[in-house]
C-alpha positions as CSV (number, residue, x, y, z in Angstrom):
1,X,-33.1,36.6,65.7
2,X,-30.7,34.3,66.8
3,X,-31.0,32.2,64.3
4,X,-29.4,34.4,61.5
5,X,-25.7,35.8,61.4
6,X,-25.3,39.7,61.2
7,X,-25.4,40.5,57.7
8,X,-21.8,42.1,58.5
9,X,-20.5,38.9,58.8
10,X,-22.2,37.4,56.0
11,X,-20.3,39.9,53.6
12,X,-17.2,39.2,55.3
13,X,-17.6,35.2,54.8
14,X,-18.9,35.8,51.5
15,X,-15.8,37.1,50.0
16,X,-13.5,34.3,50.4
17,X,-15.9,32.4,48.5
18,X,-16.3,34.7,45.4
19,X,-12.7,35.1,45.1
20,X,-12.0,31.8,45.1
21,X,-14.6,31.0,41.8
22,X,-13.1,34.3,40.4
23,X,-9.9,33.0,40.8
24,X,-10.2,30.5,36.8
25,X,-11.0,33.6,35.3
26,X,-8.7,36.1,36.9
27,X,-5.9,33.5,35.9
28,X,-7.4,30.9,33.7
29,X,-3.5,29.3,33.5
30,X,-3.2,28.6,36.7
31,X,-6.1,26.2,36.2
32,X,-5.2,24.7,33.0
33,X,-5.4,21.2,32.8
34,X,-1.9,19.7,32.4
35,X,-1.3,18.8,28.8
36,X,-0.5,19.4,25.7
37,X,-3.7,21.0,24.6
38,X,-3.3,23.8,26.9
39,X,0.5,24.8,27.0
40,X,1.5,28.0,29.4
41,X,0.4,31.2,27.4
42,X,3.5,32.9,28.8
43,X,6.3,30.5,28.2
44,X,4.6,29.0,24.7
45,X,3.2,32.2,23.0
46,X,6.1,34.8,23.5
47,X,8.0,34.2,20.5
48,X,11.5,33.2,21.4
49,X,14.4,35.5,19.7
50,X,16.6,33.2,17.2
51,X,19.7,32.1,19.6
52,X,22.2,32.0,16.6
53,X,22.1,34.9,14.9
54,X,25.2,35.5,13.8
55,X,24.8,31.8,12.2
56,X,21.2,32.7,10.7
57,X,22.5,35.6,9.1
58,X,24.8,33.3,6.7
59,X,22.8,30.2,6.5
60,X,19.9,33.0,4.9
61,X,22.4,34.3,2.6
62,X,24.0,30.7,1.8
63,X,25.0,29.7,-1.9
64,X,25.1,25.9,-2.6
65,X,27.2,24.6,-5.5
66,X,25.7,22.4,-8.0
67,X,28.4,19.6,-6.9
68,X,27.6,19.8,-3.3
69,X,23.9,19.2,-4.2
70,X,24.5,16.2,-6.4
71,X,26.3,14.6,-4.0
72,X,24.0,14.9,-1.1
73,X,20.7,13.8,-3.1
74,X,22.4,11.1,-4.4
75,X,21.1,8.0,-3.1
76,X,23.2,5.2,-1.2
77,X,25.3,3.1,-3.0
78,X,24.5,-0.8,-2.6
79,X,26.1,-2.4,0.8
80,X,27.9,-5.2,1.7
81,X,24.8,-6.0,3.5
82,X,21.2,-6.7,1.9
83,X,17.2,-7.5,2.6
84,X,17.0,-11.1,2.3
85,X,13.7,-13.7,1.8
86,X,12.7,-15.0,5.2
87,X,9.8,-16.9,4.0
88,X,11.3,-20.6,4.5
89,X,12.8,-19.8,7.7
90,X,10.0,-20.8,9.9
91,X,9.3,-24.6,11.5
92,X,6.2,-26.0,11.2
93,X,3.9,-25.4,13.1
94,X,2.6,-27.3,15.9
95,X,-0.9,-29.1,15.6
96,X,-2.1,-27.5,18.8
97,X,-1.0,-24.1,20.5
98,X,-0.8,-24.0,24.4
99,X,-3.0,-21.0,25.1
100,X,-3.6,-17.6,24.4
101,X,-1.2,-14.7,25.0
102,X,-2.7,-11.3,25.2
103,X,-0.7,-8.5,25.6
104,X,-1.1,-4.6,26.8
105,X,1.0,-1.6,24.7
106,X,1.7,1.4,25.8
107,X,4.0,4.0,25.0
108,X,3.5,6.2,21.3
109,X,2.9,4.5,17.7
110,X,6.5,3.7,17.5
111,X,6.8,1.8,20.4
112,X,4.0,-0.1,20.5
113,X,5.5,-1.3,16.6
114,X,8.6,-2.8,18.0
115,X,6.0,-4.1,21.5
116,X,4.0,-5.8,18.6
117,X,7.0,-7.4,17.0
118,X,8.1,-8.6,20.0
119,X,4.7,-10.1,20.9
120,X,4.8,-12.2,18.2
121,X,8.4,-13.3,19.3
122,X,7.0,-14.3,22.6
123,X,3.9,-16.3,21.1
124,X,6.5,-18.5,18.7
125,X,8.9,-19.1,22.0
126,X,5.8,-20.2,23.8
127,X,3.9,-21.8,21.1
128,X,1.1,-19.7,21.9
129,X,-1.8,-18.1,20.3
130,X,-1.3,-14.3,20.2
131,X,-4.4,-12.0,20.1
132,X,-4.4,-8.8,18.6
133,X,-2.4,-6.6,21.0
134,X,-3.9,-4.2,22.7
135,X,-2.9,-0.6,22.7
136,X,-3.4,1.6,25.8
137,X,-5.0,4.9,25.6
138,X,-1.9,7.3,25.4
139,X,-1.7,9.4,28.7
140,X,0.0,12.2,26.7
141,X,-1.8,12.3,23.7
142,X,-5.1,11.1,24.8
143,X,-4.9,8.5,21.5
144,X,-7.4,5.6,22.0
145,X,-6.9,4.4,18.3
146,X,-6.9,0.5,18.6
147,X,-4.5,-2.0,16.1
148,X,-7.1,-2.1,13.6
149,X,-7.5,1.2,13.0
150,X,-3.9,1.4,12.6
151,X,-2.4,-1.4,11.0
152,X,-4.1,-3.7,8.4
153,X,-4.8,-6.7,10.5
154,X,-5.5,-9.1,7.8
155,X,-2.7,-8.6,6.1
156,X,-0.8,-9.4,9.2
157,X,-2.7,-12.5,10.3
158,X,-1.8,-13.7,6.8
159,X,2.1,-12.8,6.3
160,X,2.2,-14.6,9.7
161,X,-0.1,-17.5,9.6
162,X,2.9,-19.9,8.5
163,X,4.9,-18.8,11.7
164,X,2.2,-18.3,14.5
165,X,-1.7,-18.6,15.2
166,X,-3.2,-15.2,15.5
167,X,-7.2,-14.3,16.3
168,X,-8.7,-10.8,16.3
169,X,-10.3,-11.5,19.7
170,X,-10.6,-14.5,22.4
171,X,-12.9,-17.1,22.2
172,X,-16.3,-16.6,24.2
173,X,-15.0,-18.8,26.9
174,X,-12.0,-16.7,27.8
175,X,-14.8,-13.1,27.2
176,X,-14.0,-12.5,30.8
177,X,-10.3,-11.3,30.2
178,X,-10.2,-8.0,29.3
179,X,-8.3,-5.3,30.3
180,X,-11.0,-3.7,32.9
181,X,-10.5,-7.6,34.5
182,X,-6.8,-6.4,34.9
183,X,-7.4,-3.6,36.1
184,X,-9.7,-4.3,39.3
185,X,-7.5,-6.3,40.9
186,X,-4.1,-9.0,40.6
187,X,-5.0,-11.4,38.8
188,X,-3.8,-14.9,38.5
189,X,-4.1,-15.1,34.7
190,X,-1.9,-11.6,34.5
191,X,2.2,-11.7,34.4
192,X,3.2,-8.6,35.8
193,X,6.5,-8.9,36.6
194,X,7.8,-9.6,33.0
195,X,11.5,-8.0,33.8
196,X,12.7,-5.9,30.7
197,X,14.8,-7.3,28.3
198,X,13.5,-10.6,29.4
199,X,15.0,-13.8,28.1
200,X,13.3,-16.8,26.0
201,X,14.1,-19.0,29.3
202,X,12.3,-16.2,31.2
203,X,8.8,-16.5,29.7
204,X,9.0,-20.5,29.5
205,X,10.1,-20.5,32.9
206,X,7.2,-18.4,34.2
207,X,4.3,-17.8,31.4
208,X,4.7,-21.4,29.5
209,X,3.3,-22.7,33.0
210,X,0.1,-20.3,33.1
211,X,-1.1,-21.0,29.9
212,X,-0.9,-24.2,31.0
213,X,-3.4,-24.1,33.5
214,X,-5.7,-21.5,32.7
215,X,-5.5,-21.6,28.5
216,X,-4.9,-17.9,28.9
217,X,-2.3,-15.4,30.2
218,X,-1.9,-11.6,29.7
219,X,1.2,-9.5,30.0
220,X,0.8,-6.1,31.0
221,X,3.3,-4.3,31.4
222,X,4.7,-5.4,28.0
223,X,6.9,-2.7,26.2
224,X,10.6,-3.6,25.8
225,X,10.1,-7.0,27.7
226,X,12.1,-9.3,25.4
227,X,15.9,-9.6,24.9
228,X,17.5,-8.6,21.8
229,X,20.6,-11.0,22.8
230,X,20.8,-14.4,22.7
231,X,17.6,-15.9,20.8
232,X,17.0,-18.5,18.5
233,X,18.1,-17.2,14.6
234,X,14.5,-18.2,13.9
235,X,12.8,-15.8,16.5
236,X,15.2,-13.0,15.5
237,X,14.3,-13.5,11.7
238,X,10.2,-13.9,12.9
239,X,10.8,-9.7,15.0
240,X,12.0,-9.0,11.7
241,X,9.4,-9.9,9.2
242,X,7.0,-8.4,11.5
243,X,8.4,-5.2,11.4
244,X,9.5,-4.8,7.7
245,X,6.6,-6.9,5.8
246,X,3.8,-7.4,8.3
247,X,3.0,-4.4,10.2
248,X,1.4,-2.3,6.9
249,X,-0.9,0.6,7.6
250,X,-4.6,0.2,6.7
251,X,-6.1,1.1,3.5
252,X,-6.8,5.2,4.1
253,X,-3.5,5.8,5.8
254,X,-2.0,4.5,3.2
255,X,-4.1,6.6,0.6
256,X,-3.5,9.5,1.8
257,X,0.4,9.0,2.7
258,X,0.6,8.2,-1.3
259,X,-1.1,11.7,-2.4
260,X,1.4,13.5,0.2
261,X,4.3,12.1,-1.1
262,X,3.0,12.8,-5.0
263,X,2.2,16.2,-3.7
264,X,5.6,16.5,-2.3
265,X,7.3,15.1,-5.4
266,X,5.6,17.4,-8.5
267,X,5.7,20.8,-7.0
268,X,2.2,22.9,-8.1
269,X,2.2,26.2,-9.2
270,X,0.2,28.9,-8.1
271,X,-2.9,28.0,-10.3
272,X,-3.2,24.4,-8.8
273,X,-3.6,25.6,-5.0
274,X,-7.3,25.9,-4.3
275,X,-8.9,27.0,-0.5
276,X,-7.3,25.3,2.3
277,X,-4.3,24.5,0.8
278,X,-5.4,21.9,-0.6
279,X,-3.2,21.0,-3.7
280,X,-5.7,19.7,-6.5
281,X,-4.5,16.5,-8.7
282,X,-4.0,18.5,-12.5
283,X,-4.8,15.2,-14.3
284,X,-2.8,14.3,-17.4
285,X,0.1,17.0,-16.7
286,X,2.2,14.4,-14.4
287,X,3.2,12.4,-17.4
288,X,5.0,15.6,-18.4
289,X,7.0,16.1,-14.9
290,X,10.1,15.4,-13.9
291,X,9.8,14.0,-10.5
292,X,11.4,16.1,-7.6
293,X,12.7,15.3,-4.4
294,X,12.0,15.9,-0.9
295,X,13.2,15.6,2.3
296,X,11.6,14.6,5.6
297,X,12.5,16.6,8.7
298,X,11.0,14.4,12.3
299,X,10.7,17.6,14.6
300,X,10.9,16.0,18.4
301,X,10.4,19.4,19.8
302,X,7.0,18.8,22.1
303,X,6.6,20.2,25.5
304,X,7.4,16.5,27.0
305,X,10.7,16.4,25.6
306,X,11.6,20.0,26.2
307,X,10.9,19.7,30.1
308,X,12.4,16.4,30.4
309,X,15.8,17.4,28.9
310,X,15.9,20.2,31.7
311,X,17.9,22.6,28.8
312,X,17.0,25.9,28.5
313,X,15.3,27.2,25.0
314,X,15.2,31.1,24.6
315,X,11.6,31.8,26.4
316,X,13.5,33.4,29.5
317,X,12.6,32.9,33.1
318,X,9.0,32.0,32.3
319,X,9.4,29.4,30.2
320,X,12.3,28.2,32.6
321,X,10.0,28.4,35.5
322,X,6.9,26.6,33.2
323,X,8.9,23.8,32.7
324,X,10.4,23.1,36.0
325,X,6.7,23.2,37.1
326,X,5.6,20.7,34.5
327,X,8.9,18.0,35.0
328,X,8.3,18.2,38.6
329,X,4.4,17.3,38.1
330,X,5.0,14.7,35.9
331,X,7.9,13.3,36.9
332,X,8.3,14.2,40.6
333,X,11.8,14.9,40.9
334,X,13.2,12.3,38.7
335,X,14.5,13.6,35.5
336,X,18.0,12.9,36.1
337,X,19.5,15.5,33.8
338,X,17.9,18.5,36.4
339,X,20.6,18.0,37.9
340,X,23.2,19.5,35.7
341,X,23.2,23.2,34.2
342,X,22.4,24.0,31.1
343,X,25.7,24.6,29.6
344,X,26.8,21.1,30.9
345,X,23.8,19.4,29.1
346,X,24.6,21.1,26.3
347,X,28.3,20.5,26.3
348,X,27.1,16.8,26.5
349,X,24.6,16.5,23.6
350,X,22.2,16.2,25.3
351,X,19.4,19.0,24.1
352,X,16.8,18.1,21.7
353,X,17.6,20.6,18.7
354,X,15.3,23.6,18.6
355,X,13.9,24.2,15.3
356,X,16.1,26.8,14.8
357,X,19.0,25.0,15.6
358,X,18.0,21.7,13.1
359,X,17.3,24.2,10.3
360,X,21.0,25.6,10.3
361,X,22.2,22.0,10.4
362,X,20.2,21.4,7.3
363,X,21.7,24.5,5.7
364,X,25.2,23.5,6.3
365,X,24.6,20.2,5.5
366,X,23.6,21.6,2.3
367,X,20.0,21.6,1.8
368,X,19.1,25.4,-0.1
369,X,15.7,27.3,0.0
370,X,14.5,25.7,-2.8
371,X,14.5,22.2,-1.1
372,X,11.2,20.4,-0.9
373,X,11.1,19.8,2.8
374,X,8.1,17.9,4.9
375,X,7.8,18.9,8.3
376,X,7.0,15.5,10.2
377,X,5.7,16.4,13.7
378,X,2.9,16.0,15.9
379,X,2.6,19.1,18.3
380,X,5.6,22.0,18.4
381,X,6.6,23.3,21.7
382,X,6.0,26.9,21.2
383,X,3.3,26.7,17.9
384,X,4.3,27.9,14.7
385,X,6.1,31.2,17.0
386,X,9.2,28.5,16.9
387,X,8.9,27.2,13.8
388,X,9.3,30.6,12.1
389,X,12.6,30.5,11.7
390,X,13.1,27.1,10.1
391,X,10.6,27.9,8.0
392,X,12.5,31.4,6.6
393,X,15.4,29.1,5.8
394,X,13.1,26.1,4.0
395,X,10.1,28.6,2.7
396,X,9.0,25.7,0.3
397,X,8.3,23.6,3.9
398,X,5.4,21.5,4.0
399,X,3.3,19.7,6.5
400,X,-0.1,17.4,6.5
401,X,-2.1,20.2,7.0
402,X,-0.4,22.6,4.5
403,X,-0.8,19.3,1.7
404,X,-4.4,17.7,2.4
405,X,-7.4,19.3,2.7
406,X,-9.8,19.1,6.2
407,X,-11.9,16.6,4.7
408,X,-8.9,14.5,3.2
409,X,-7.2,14.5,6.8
410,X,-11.0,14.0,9.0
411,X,-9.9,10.5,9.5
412,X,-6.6,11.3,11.6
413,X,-7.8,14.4,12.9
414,X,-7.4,13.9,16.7
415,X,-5.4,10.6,16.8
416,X,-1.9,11.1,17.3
417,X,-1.0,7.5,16.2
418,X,-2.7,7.9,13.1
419,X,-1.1,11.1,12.4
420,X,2.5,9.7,13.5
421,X,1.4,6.7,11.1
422,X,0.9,8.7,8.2
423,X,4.1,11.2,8.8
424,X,5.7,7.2,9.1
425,X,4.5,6.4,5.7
426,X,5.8,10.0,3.7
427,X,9.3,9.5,5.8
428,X,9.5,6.4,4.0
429,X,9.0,7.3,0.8
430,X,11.2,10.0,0.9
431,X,14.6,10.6,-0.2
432,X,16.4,11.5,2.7
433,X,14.9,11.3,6.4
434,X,16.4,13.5,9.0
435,X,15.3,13.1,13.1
436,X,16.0,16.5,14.6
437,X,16.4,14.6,17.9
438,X,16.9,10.8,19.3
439,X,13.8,9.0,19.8
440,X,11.6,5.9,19.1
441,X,10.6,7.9,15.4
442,X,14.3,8.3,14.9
443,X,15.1,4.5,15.8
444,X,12.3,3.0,14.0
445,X,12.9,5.0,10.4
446,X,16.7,5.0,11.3
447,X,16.5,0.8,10.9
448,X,13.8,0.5,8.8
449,X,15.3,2.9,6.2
450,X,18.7,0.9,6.5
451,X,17.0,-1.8,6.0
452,X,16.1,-0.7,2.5
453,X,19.4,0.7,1.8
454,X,17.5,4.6,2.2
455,X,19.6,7.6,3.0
456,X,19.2,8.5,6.8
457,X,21.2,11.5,8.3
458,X,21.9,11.0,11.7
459,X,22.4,14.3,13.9
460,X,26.1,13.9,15.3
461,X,24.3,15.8,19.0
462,X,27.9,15.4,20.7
463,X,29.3,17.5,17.9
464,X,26.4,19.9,17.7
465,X,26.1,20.8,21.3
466,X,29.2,22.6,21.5
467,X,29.1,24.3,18.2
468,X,26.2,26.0,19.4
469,X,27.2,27.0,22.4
470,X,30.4,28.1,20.7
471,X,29.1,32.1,20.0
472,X,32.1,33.0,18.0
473,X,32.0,30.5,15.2
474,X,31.7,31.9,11.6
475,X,29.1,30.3,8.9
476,X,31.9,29.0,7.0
477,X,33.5,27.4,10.2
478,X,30.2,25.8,11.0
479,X,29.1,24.3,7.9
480,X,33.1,23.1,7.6
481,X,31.9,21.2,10.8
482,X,28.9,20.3,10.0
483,X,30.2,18.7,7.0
484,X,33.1,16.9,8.5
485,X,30.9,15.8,11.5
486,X,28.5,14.1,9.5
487,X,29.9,12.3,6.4
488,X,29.4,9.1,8.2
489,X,26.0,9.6,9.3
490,X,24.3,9.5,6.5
491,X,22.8,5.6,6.0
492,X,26.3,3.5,6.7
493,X,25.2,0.2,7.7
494,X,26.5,-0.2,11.5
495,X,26.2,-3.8,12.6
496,X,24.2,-4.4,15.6
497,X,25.9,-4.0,18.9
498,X,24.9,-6.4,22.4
499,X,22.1,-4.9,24.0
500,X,21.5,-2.7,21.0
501,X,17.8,-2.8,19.1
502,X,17.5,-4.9,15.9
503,X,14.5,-2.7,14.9
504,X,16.9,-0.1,14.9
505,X,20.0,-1.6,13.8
506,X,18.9,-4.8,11.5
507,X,22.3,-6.0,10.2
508,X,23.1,-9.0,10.9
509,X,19.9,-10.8,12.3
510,X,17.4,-9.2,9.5
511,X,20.0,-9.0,6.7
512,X,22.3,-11.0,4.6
513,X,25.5,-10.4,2.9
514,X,25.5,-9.6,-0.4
């Protein structure tokens, strides 16, 4: 007898327990994992009401002169500054190298570009042998795409091979030094104290010295560990060919970024749609087509960026509540801009631009409903429930899904970097890029467009932030602003400023004057 409990008891214990394993179905968001996969069903599904009405109202009913639209599709005029060869700019090299340099990437497509270019930089100071970076598994995006199935490596091993040695992997000697290696415990081999923005003396002071000894040396962390100030005209020119003619997607990416843009360019009618949007090639009618244009819209709106601005964006005290939760998970209390309210951030430029808000920016700036306009984003905070707005002022709005069919898109479905690569490769081809927010995508087209002489508008976010908070404005008042505020943002080539990027201002160390 003793040996069993009363079976009163056992009830009583017995509950605890089968609350707690109803508990993920009773309230399956409580015990949602933490990404982007599974945003908050209350603060991400309610659709926000537009913010701007009064605003929305005109842009819907706006009228744009013939003038106005000729002069904002036109493309730049030539600049005092221009892309020049720098094939012939490179020493010889060296009969032997003094190791290999491996280094780790992390960060989102566009960083680990300019991480790569810099790479490269750091294998000429050190007459090294770079292998093929290698590009950490995203933490946000779960991306494990490596450089090859990204970039075409053999082009790049051979727009290089006059400046630096490069191999796809190590030799069978150095096999043991992989990341894993790195990762079990410190490591002689591994420089982990690279400071950013490092100098050239830097890494010959304290990486020329490993190679030395042990043929090999990897740098992890590596992202934004070079100096953009005071290096050798030859290693500034080297970042620059990396970016602009030897980072090229592979083969597919490139494919498929072609029929997008064509797509984009000879508007189908109604017969040439076919299931799943896909828009069928209408063989030997192109000939007979005046080409369109098209603009590319970058749409920074994910949940990251919207928690990490600490601004408010229309979903009420849920959403306000959601995202607290998720900046002080991630970030643990150290988003600086929590600190202010939202009217201050605001007042500061400092809030990415809600769909909405980019939309009437591209209304006033003069773009009408009949404008061809690609939506260039990975993952909308709030699903297509945001986007609907934007979308009722640009109805002819276009994404990759909207413009490939499943099978056309199967090899990018799931990788973010291949996706960002491909929305890379249409922003480039376009006629005018637009970035709805700051951000590596914004820097990386901002100079790589410049660098081509291709018309960028630049958001003016100190001008737009009080605008919008400014409740009383009138259309006409606003697009007056809008007009004003942006006339020289619009692909004026701005000289590159100490400390600022060359990959995103290129003039003067990857351009000459004309």
């Amino acid at each position: 007898m003793g040996r069993y409990p009363p079976r009163q008891n056992n009830r009583r214990g017995a509950m605890p327990i089968l609350f707690v394993l109803l508990l993920p179905i009773l309230f399956p968001s409580l015990f949602a994992p933490l990404s982007h996969a599974s945003p908050s069903v209350i603060s991400e599904w309610n659709t926000p009401k537009p913010r701007h009405s009064r605003l929305l109202k005109g842009a819907l009913q706006r009228e744009t002169s013939l003038e106005q639209q000729s002069e904002l599709w036109t493309p730049l005029p030539k600049q005092e500054w221009k892309t020049c060869k720098v094939s012939g700019m490179a020493s010889r090299l060296p009969e032997s190298s003094e190791g290999y340099i491996q280094v780790f990437l992390d960060g989102g497509l566009n960083q680990q570009r300019m991480g790569i270019c810099d790479a490269v930089a750091v294998a000429k100071i050190l007459n090294a042998t770079l292998v093929i970076p290698y590009l950490e598994v995203n933490p946000v995006w779960q991306d494990s795409s490596t450089f090859m199935e990204i970039f075409d490596v053999d082009h790049f091993i051979s727009v290089l091979k006059d400046d630096i040695r490069v191999v796809k992997e190590l030799p069978d000697e150095y096999s043991w030094s992989t990341r894993e290696y790195y990762a079990a415990a410190i490591r002689s081999t591994r420089i982990k104290t690279a400071p950013v923005r490092a100098s050239a003396h830097w890494y010959l002071e304290n990486v020329l010295p490993v190679l030395q000894s042990y043929g090999v040396a990897a740098i992890a962390p590596f992202s934004h560990r070079l100096d953009f100030d005071n290096m050798p005209m030859e290693v500034q020119r080297l970042r620059c060919k990396v970016n602009f003619q030897a980072l090229v997607f592979v083969p597919h990416i490139r494919a498929l970024g072609d029929a997008l843009v064509s797509r984009l360019r000879y508007s189908p009618s109604r017969n040439e749609m076919v299931g799943d949007n896909y828009i069928r090639e209408v063989s030997g009618s192109r000939d007979d087509q005046a080409a369109g244009k098209f603009v590319v819209l970058h749409l920074r709106f994910d949940k990251d960026m919207a928690a990490h601005s600490a601004c408010h964006f229309g979903g009420g005290k849920a959403e306000k509540l959601a995202l607290a939760k998720y900046r002080q998970v991630i970030w643990q209390g150290r988003v600086l801009n929590s600190q202010f309210t939202d009217e201050e951030l605001r007042s500061q430029g400092r809030c990415p631009l809600t769909p909405e808000e980019i939309g009437l920016v591209l209304a006033a700036l003069g773009f009408d409903n009949n404008t061809r306009l690609y939506l260039a984003s990975h993952k909308v905070y709030g699903g297509e429930a945001r986007i609907s707005t934007l979308r009722s002022l640009f109805p002819l709005m276009e994404d990759k899904k909207s413009l490939a069919s499943s099978e056309e898109r199967v090899k990018i479905k799931g990788k973010a970097s291949l996706l960002a690569a491909v929305d890379y490769y249409v922003s480039m081809h376009s006629d005018i890029f637009v970035s709805a927010s700051p951000g590596n995508m914004h820097n990386a087209m901002v100079g790589h467009r410049t660098y081509i002489n291709m018309k960028t508008i630049r958001p003016n976010m100190a001008l737009l932030g009080p605008l919008f908070l400014n409740k009383n404005l009138t259309w006409p008042e606003f697009q007056e602003a809008i007009i004003e505020g942006h006339k020289n943002r619009q692909g004026i080539i701005r000289l590159r400023k100490k400390e600022q990027s060359l990959y995103t201002y290129p003039a003067p160390d990857c351009m000459c004057q004309a």
